[in-house]
Structures are given as C-alpha cells and as structure tokens.
N, C-alpha and C positions, 0 to 999 in steps of 0.2 A: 920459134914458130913451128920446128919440127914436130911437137908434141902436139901441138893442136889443128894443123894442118890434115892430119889425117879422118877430120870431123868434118873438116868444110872450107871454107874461105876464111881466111884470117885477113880483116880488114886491118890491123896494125897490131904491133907488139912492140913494149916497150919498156928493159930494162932501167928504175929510179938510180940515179947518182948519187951521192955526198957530192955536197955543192963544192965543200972546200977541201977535199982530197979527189976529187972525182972518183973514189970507187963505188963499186954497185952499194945498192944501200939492202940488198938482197931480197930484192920483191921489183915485182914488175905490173903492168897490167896487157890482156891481149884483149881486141875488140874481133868479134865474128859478126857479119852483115845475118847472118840466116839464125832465128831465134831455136829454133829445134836442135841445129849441129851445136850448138853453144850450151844448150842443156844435156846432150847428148855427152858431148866434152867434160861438164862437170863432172856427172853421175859417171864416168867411165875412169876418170883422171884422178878425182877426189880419193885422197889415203892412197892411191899409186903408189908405186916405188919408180924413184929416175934421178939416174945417177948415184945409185946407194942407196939414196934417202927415202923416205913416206912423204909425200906430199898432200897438202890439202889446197880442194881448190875449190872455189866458193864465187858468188857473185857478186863484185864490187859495190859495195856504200858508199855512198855520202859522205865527204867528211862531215865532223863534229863540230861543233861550236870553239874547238882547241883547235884544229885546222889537221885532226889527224883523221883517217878513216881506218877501218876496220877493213883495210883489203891490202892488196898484196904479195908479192911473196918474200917471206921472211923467214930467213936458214935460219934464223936462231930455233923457229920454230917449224921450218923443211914446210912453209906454207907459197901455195901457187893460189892467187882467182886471180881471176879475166873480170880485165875492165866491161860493162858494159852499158853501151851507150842507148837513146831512145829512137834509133834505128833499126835495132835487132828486128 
C-alpha cells in the first residue's frame, strides 16, 4: 500500500497466494476509490523501479474464458496493476 498510498486513498490491497504452499504467487491487485489518483498512480508507477526491479503497472482485466487474467503482479516478469473496480 506504501507505493500507491502517496496518489490517494487505497481502498484495499491484496497480495495472491499458492493455495497449496501459501507463498505469494507474486502479483497482487490494489483498488483506489478516486478514478484520477489511480490513473495518476499508473502513468507515475508504470516501468518504475521498487525494490531493484522495473515494474509495470497497468489496469486489471477480466479474466479469460481459462480463468486466468492479464493483471497482476508477476516477479517473474517485475509486473505491478491495480485491481480496478466499478467504483473508481
């Protein structure tokens, strides 16, 4: 929440698990109530560096018809997006 806290209101943040080891599965989703501070966050955060790495951070999809989406953040690939929900 530290990284996107300084945009705005982070209405939740939540790192994904492996079910059957519990470790992160290295992708999370954050939701911000205010639609500006959450586009603000993208364009400012997107290809970032944090913690080392380049992040990319992007705005959650839908999963697919396979039950996977294109959102996330995934070390293998040092990717960050924010859930977002039709609240913003």
């Amino acid at each position: 929440m530290e990284l996107f806290s300084p945009y705005g209101t982070v209405k939740s943040a939540k790192i994904i698990n492996d079910h059957t080891t519990g470790r992160s599965r290295g992708f999370g989703f954050v939701e911000m109530p205010d639609d500006d501070a959450a586009k603000k966050a993208i364009a400012d955060l997107h290809e970032a560096q944090y913690e080392g790495k380049v992040i990319s951070v992007n705005e959650a999809r839908p999963k697919t018809s396979n039950g996977y989406s294109n959102s996330g953040f995934n070390h293998s690939s040092n990717s960050y997006k924010p859930a977002k929900d039709k609240s913003w």
